[in-house]
N, C-alpha and C positions, 0 to 999 in steps of 0.2 A: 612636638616632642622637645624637651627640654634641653638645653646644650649641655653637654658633658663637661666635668670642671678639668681642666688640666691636672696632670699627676705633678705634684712638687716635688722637690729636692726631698723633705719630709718620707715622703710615699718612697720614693728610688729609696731613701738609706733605710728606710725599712723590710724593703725587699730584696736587696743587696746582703743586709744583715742576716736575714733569713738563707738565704743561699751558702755567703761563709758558714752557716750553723751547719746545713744540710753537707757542706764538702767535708767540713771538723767532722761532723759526725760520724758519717761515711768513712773515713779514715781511720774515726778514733774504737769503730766499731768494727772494724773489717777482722777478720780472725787472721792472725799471720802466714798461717799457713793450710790450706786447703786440701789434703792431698786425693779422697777420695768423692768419688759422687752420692755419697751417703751425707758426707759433709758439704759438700756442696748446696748438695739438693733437701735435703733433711735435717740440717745445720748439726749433723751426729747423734739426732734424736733424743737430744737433753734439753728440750726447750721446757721451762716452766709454764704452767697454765696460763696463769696469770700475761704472761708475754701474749700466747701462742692466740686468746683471747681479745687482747688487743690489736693485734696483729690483725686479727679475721675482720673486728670491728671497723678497722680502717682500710682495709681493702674494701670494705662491701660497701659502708657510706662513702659513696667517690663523689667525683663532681655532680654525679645525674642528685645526689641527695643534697650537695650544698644549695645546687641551683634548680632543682626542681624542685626539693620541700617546700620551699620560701613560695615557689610559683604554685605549688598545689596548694598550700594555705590559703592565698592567696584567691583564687577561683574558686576553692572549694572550702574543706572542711577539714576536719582529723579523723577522718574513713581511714587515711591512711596508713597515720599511726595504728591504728587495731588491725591493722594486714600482721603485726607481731603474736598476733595471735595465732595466726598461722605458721610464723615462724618458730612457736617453741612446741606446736604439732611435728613440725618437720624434724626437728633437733631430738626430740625424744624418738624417731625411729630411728634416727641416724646415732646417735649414739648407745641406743640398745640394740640394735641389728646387723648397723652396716661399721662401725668403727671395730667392733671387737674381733669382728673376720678379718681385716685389713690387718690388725694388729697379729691375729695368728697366723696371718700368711707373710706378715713380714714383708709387705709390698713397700718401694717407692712412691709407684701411681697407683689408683685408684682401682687403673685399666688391668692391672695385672692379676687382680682375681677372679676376673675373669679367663684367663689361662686355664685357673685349677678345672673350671667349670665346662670350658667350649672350648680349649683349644689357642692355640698362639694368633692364628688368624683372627680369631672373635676379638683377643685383645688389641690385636692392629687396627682393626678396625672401627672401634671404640673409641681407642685413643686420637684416631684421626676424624674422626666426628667431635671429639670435644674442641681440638684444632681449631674445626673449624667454625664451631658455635664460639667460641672464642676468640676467636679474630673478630667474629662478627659483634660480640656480646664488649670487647673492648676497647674495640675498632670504635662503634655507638659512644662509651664511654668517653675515649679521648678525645670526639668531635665536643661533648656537654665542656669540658675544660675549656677547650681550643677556643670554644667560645667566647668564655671570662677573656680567656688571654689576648684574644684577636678583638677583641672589648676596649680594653687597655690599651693595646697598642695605636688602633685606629679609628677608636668609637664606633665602629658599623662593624658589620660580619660580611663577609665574604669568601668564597672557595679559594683564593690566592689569601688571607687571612687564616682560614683554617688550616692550610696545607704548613704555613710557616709556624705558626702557635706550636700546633700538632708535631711537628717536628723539633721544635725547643723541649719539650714535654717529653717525649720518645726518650731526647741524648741524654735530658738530666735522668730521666728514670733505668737507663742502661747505664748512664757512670755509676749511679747509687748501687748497683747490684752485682755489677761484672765482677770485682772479685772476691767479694765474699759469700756469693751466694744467698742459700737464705737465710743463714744468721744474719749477714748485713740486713737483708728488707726485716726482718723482726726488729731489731732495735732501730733504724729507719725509722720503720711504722709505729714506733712510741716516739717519737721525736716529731713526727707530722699529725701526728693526733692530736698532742699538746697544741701545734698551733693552728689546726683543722680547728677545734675543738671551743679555743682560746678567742679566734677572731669571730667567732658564729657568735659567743656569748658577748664580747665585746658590742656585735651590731645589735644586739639584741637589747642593750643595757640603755646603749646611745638613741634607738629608735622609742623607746617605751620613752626615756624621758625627753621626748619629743612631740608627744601627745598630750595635751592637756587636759585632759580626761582623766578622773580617776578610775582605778580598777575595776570596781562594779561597775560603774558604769558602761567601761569598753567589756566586761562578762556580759550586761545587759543588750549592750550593741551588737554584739557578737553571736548573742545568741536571737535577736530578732530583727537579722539583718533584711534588706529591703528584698521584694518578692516572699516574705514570711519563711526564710530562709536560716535554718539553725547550724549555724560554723560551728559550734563548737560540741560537734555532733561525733563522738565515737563509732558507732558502727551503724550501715545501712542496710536494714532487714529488708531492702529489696529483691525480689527474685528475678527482677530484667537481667539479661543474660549478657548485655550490653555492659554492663558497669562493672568494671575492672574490679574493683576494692568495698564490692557489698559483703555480707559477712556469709554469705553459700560461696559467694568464690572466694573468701578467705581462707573458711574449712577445707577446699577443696585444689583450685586449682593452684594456690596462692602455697596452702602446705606442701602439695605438690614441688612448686619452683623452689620452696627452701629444702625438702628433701634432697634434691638435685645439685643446688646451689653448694649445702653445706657436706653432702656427700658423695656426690658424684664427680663434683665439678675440680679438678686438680688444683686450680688457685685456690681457693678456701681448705679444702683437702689435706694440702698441702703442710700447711700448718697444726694440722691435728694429727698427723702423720708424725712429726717432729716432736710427739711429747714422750715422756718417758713410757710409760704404758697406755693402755687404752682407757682406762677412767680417768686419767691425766688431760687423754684428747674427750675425752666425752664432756668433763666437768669444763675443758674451757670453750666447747661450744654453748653452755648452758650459759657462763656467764659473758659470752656473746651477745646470747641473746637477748638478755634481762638488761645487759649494756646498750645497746640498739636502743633502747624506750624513751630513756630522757634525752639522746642525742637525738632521734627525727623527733622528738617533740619540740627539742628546740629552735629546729628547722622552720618544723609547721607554725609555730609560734610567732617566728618571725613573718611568717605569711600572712597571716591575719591580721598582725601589725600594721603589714604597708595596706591589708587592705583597710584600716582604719586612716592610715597617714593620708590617702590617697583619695579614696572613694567614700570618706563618709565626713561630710562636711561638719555634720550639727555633733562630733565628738571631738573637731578641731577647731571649732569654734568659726566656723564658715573659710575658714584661710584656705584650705585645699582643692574646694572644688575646680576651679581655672585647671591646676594642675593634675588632679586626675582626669579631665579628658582629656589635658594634655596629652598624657599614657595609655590612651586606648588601644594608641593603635601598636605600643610592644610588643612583639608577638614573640621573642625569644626567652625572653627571664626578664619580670619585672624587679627581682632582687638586685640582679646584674646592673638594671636601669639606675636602680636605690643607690647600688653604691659609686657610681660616678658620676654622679647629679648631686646625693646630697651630703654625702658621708665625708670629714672633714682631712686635711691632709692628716697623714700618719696613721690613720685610721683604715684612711682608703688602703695603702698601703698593707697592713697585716692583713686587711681581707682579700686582698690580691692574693698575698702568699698564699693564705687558709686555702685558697681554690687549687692553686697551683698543688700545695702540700697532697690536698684531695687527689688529687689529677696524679702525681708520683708515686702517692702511696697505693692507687690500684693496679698502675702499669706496670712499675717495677714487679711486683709478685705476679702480675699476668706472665709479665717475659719469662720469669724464673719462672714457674708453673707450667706451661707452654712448654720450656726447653727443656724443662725432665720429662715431660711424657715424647717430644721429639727424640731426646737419645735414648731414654730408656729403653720406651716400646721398640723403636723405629733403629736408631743407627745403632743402639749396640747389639742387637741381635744379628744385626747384617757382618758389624765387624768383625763380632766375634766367631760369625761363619766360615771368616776366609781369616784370620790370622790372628792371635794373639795380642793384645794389646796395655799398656801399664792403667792403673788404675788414672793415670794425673791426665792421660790423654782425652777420655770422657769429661774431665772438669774444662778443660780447654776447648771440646766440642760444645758444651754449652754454653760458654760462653758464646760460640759464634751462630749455635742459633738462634740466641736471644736476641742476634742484628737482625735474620732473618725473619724473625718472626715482630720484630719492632718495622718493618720494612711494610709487612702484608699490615699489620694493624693501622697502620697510616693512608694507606690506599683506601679501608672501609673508614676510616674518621671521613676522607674529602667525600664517599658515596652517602654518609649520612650526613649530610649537608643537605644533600638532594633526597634525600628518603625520608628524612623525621617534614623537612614542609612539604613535600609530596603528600604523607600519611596526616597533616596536621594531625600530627599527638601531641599530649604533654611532655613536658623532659622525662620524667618519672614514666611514665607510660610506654615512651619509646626504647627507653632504655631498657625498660622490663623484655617488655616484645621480643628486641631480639633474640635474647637468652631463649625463649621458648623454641625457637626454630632445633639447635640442638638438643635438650634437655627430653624432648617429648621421647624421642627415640633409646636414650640413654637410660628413662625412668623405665620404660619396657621392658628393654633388656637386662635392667640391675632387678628387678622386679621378678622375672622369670628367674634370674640366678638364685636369689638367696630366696623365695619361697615356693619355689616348686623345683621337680626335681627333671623337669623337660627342656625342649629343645636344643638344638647344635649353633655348628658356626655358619650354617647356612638361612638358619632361621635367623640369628643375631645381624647380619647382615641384611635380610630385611627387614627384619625389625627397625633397625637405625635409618633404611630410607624411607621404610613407609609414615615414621613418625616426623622426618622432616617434608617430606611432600603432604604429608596430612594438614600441619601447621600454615601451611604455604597456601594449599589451596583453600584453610578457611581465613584468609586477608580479605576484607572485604571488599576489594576493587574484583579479585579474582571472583572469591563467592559468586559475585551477582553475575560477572564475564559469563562461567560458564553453565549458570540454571541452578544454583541449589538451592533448597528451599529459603525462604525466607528468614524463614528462626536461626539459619548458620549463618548468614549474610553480614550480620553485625554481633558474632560472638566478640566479650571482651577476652585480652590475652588468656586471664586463668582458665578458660571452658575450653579453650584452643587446645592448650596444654592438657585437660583432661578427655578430651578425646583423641589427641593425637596419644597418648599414652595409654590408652585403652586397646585402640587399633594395633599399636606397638606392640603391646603384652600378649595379644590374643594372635601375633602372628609369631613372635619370638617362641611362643608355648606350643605352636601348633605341631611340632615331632614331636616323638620320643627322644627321651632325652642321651641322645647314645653321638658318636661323634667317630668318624675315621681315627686311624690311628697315626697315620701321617699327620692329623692336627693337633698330636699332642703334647703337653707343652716338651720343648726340649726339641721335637721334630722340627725338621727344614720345612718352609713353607713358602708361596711364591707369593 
């Protein structure tokens, strides 16, 4: 393996610079005065599309997209890229279905239309399943960062490397947010896209003219690459049930996760929530998602690059082969490898930040996301059971759940340390994965809400754990553990996810749809 080049003076005043941008900004964006948790938490509900869009776009490409694109190209192909296929399936139920009822019930979270339907308990417990798939879903997330950063600092990775990165990442993304809530991470999340966005085109620019191969040529390489092997393959009409990103689990379990993703899930949510009306949030998830396309293409784009730079001698004119088996044996991110092996000071530098920017700009809105559905669902109902309280004191509660919940997300970065090379997945892979563990149960229950007119808060609550135990027991270490058949033994994540939300619907629907009267909303509940 290749010795890593040291970071220069160059690289520091570049990532230095980058940080004075992100405290200026954060400053220069904070809204002076915060008084309620509407403003807090929903920035007042005056966000423009066009923000509210960007905003979602950089929360969802985090680090798993900087540093797994590059790595899926890389192995593979642009399967990946047409997984957007599935994402603007998901976005058109989501903003013809489920945006315009949120919009008429005038929720904060997502959780809370669920009240109208089953009861205050149902929404408790909803909200505390997205908690927890999101700890778990960002927890994953900040280890993909931790990585770059712990990259950087020490050239190897390590669980005493992870824990410290992860914790740099944590304070910057709770200073960015703590007091301006989500209008700060909106304008924020345009200010880290620019250089998310900026430093990916950058390596992109510098890697291409680093091949000496003309364009056809690396199109003709690329597309008959060795083993008769076509990268630069769009979609895979496979029907193995093993293959995460063939185009049946696009349609299906893949629409599924961005269903969830963009409308169930409070951090994405969140920001469509914030627009002036409901075709306000509908139209900027659309250009979300049509946004999404050229940025993971640029990704992927760089992945098939280093597999040109790397592993294909006779298109570099025989210079590389030494060095790509030098890189065999990478097993974390060969982009990661790229950039501090060969990328030049000042350069390496802005790609650093790019990562870091990624890594800020999904945490911060995790925390704030996280921390409205913790006071909303959770502490103001309780407070306002036993006494009165001013509108400023809930802005101050969330702030300090946002340590709490930056606290638990740290603990699962150092467990996925140990779980993505337990599972050897891809970056992109693992990252996905986790999300499914919650999601499967939440698509059941949002499922039963808004098209049928059954079940209670008794069903909702199994619902939610039968679809996270469902997910669970098809891992395929468990599968095989305990005898199921073969064919579930190696489902990829989206089948997971479309049978755990099957299971889920068909137990959420299973009463009639009638509910006690003590669960309704406004009632005390324990």
């Amino acid at each position: 393996m290749a010795a890593s080049l040291p970071f220069g003076l160059l690289d520091w005043v570049v990532i230095l610079f980058y940080l004075a941008l992100l405290v200026v900004g954060g400053w220069w964006f904070t809204p002076r005065h915060t008084g309620t948790a509407k403003d807090y938490f929903l920035a007042g509900g005056t966000v423009p599309a066009w923000l509210a869009a960007i905003s979602v776009l950089s929360a969802t490409q985090s680090a798993a997209t900087f540093l797994g694109g590059p790595d899926f190209g890389y192995h593979g192909d642009f399967t990946y890229l047409g997984t957007n296929l599935g994402g603007l399936i998901g976005a058109i139920f989501v903003a013809r279905v489920l945006i315009p009822r949120f919009y008429a019930a005038r929720v904060t979270t997502v959780y809370e239309l669920l009240t109208l339907r089953y009861g205050v308990l149902a929404t408790r417990c909803t909200g505390a399943m997205f908690l927890i798939g999101r700890v778990l879903a960002n927890g994953a997330r900040l280890y993909l960062a931790a990585i770059a950063v712990a990259m950087v600092m020490t050239s190897t990775v390590s669980a005493q490397g992870i824990v410290i990165a992860a914790t740099v990442l944590v304070v910057a993304s709770f200073l960015s947010t703590f007091v301006g809530g989500l209008r700060s991470v909106l304008w924020i999340d345009l200010f880290q896209f620019v250089i998310f966005l900026g430093a990916a085109i950058a390596v992109l620019v510098f890697l291409r003219l680093s091949i000496p191969a003309t364009n056809a040529e690396i199109l003709h390489g690329l597309a008959h690459a060795p083993g008769n092997v076509d990268k630069l393959r769009l979609f895979d009409f496979s029907l193995d049930p093993s293959k995460p990103f063939s185009l049946l689990a696009i349609v299906t379990g893949i629409a599924l996760l961005y269903v969830a993703s963009s409308g169930l899930d409070q951090d994405t949510t969140q920001r469509l929530l914030a627009c002036r009306d409901a075709k306000t949030g509908a139209r900027s998830l659309y250009w979300s998602v049509f946004a999404t396309v050229p940025v993971v293409a640029i990704f992927i784009t760089i992945g098939l690059l280093l597999h040109v730079f790397y592993d294909r001698a006779e298109l570099m004119g025989g210079a590389t082969a030494i060095a790509g088996q030098a890189f065999d044996g990478e097993k974390i991110s060969i982009f990661m490898h790229y950039i501090l092996t060969q990328l030049p000071p000042g350069l390496r530098g802005l790609v650093t930040a790019g990562i870091v920017a990624a890594a800020v700009a999904t945490t911060n809105s995790a925390l704030n996301a996280m921390s409205s559905v913790l006071i909303q669902d959770f502490y103001r109902p309780w407070r306002e059971r036993r006494s009165a309280a001013a509108e400023y004191h809930y802005v101050q509660a969330g702030r300090a759940g946002m340590g709490v919940i930056g606290v638990a997300m740290l603990g699962v970065a150092v467990l996925s340390f140990y779980w993505q090379h337990y599972a050897k997945l891809g970056l992109l892979e693992f990252a996905l994965q986790v999300m499914v563990f919650a999601y499967a149960g939440l698509l059941g229950v949002y499922f039963a809400a808004v098209l049928t007119p059954r079940g209670n808060s008794i069903s909702v609550i199994a619902s939610l754990i039968a679809g996270f135990i469902t997910v669970l027991l098809l891992q395929p270490g468990i599968a095989a553990a305990i005898g199921l058949p073969a064919a579930l033994c190696h489902l990829a994540f989206p089948f997971q996810l479309c049978i755990g939300t099957a299971i889920a619907f068909a137990i959420a629907v299973a009463p009639r749809g009638q509910r006690d009267a003590n669960d309704r909303p406004g009632a005390a509940s324990s």
